[in-house]
C-alpha distance (Angstrom), angle and dihedral (degrees) to the residues before:
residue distance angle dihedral
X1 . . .
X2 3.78 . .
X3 4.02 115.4 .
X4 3.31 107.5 -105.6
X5 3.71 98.9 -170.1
X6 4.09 104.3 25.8
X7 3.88 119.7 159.0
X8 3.75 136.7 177.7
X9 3.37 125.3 -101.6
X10 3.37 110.2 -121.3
X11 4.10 127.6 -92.9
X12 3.31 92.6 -149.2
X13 3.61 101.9 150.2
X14 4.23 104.4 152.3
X15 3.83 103.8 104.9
X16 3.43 145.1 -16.7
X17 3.83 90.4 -95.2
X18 3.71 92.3 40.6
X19 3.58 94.3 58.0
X20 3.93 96.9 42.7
X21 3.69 93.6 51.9
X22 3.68 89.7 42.4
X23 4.15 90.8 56.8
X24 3.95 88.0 40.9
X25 3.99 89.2 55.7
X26 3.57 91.1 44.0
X27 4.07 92.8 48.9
X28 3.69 92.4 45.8
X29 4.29 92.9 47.8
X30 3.77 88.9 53.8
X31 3.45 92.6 58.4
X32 4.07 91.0 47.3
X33 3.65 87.6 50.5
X34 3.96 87.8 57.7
X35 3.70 96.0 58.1
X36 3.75 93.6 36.0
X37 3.86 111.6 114.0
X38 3.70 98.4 12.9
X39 3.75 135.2 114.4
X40 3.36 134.7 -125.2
X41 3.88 93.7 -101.0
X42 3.47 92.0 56.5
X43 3.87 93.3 39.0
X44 3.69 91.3 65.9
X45 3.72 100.7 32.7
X46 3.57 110.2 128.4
X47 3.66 108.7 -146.1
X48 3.72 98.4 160.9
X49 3.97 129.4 77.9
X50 4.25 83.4 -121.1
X51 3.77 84.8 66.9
X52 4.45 76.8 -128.3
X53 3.93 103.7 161.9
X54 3.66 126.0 -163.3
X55 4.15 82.1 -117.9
X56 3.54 92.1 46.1
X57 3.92 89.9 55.0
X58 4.07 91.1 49.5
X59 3.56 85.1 40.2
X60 4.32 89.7 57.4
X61 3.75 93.7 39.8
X62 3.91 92.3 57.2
X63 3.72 84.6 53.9
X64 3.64 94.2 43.9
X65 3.93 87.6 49.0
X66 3.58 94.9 58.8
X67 3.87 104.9 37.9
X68 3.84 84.6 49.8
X69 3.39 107.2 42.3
X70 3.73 97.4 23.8
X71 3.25 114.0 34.2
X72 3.83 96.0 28.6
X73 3.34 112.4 41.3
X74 4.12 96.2 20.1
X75 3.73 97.8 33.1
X76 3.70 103.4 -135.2
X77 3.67 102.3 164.3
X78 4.01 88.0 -154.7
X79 4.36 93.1 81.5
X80 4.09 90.5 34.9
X81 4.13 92.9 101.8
X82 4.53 96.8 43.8
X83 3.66 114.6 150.1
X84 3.58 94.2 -148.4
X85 3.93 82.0 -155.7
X86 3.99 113.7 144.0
X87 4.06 99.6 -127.3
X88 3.67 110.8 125.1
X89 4.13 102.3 -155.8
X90 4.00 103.2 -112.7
X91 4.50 94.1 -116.1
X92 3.84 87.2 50.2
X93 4.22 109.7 98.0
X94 4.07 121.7 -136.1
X95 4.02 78.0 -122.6
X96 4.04 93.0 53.4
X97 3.78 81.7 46.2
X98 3.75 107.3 57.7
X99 4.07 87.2 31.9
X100 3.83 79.8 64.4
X101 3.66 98.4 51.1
X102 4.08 91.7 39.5
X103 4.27 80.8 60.8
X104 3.94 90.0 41.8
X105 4.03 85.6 59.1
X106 3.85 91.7 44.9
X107 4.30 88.9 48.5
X108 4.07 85.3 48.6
X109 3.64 93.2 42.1
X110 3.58 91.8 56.3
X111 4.03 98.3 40.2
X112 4.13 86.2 53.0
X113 4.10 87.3 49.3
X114 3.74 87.5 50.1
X115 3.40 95.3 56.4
X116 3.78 123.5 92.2
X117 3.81 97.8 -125.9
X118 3.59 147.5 -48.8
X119 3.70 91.8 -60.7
X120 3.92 96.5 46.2
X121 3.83 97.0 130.0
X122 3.74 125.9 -130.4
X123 3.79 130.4 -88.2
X124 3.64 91.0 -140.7
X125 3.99 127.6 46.7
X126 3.66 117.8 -113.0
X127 4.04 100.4 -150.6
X128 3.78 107.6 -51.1
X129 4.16 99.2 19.8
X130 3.70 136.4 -63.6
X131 3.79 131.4 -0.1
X132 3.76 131.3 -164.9
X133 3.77 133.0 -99.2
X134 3.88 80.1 -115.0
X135 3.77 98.0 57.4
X136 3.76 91.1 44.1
X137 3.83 82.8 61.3
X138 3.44 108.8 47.1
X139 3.73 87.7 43.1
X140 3.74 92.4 60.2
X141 3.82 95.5 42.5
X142 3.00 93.8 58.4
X143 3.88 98.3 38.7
X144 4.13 76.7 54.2
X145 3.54 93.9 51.1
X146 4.03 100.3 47.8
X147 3.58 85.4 52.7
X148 4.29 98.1 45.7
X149 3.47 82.6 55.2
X150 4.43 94.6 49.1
X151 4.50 79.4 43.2
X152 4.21 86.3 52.4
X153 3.68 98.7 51.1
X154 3.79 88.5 44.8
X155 3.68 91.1 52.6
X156 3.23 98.3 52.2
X157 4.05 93.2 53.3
X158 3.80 83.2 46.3
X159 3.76 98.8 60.8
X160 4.25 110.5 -28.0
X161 3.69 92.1 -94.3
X162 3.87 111.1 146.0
X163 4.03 145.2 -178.3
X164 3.01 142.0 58.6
């Protein structure tokens, strides 16, 4: 099947921090790019015997965004207590949704460009103590990534569309 929606990865090759954020942005546009075009019907189909939905996933990575990023590495004691579960509340639109995770990704944005540096440690302990601004990163990359990859099978059994 030809990829319908194929990208680059990125070449960003400047930094350490340049080329983390560049793989984080990359991560979190494929899974835009899986919910782009689609109603809400087919957001919150559930064609899997997990009952996973593509809304469900954007759903857990707006959770994961701010527990991570905020509440981790920032501290802000409002995101400490997420559920990370994938329910989307029945009233609440596939729009409202993704608008939510697009302001997530601002909010993380702007806790990573508050931090002094790729080794800035965390505000909050991550089991035994501390963790870096870098760890935080490749932890949600590839937390992204697994869960592009869930949001391109889905896709596909939505409506064929492929890539990533």
């Amino acid at each position: 099947m030809l990829e319908s929606q194929r990208e680059g990865v990125p070449l960003n090759d400047g930094g350490e921090l340049d080329t983390a954020l560049a793989f984080l942005a990359f991560a979190r546009s494929c899974v835009l790019k899986k919910v782009d075009g689609l109603d809400d019907e087919q957001l919150r189909r559930r064609l899997v015997a997990s009952d996973t939905t593509l809304l469900g996933l954007v759903r857990h990575l707006t959770d994961a965004e701010r527990y991570w990023f905020g509440y981790t590495l920032a501290g802000d004691v409002r995101h400490a207590d997420v559920d990370f579960d994938m329910v989307v509340e029945p009233d609440l639109t596939g729009a409202q949704i993704v608008d939510d995770y697009r302001r997530a990704i601002a909010e993380s944005d702007a806790h990573i460009r508050a931090a002094d540096g790729i080794d800035s440690r965390t505000a909050q302990p991550v089991d035994d103590g501390p963790r870096t601004l870098r760890w935080v990163l490749a932890h949600m990359t590839s937390e992204t990534a697994r869960h592009a990859g869930h949001a391109d099978i889905l896709r596909e059994l939505v409506d064929g569309v492929t890539g990533r």
